[in-house]
Steps between C-alpha positions, in 0.01 A plus 500: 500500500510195291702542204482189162127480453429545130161653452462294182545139669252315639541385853324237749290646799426343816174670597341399814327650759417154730552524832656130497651227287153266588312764356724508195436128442173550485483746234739356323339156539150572501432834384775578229492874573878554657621729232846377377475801244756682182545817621731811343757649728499856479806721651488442889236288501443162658237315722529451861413174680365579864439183631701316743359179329621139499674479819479145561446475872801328694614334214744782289789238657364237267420618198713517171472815386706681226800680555554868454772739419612806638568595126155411333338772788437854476382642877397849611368651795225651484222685740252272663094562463269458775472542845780686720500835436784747483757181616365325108510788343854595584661207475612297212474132609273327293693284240413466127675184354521426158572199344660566164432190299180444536347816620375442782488794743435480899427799746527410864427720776433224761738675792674797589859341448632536109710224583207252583328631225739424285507104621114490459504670167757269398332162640175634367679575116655169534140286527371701210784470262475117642101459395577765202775221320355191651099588515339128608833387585573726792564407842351767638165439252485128591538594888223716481284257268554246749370726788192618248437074468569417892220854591288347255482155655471628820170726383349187352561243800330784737211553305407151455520442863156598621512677852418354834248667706481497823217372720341758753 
């Protein structure tokens, strides 16, 4: 599987299981309870991220994200979970991609092409490793802060409108 973990070192998990990058900036913001944890590395053993998170919507074009290297990723394919039946269970077309650096690991299993799963995995990989080196400074966490702000506004402009009835 993944061979130059050292049991004995220390490494950096990204542990999430938020559906969303605006939930993510809440926790991290409000509630402090996104674990950004130490965790041992055992022999074959790493954490998967299963979110297709922080997809900036129409914008990918426009943001300046951080480059990555064929060289600094390990990929597999692996089985896919969940629905489909004997068609998932036969075929090997959900992609694990691993970037080597900093850890970070993503499973996608969005489609039933490897091929587009690879460019998802890899778009997906790229925004994390982007928010993982960058945090506050992302793109892709500013685009998404500014759409938490802009949701926020709207919520209290409606609710200190107070509603017109109308006369029977």
């Amino acid at each position: 599987m993944f061979r130059g973990f050292f049991p004995e070192k220390l490494y950096l998990h990204f542990c999430m299981n938020v559906p969303s990058l605006l939930h993510f900036t809440f926790l991290l913001r409000e509630a402090r309870t996104v674990s950004w944890r130490p965790w041992i590395l055992r022999k074959q053993q790493f954490s998967l991220l299963r979110m297709p998170l922080f997809q900036a919507a129409g914008k990918k074009n426009s943001l300046n994200l951080l480059g990555l290297t064929e060289a600094e990723l390990e990929e597999q394919f692996v089985r896919g979970d969940g629905p489909g039946g004997q068609a998932t269970n036969k075929t090997s077309n959900c992609v694990v991609l691993k970037h080597i650096p900093s850890g970070i690991v993503v499973k996608c299993h969005q489609t039933r092409s490897v091929e587009q799963n690879r460019k998802i995995a890899r778009k997906i990989l790229q925004e994390k490793v982007d928010l993982f080196y960058k945090g506050e400074d992302s793109d892709v966490f500013k685009e998404k802060e500014s759409i938490r702000e802009e949701e926020a506004r709207e919520k209290k402009k409606s609710k200190g409108k107070p509603r017109e009835e109308k006369a029977v």
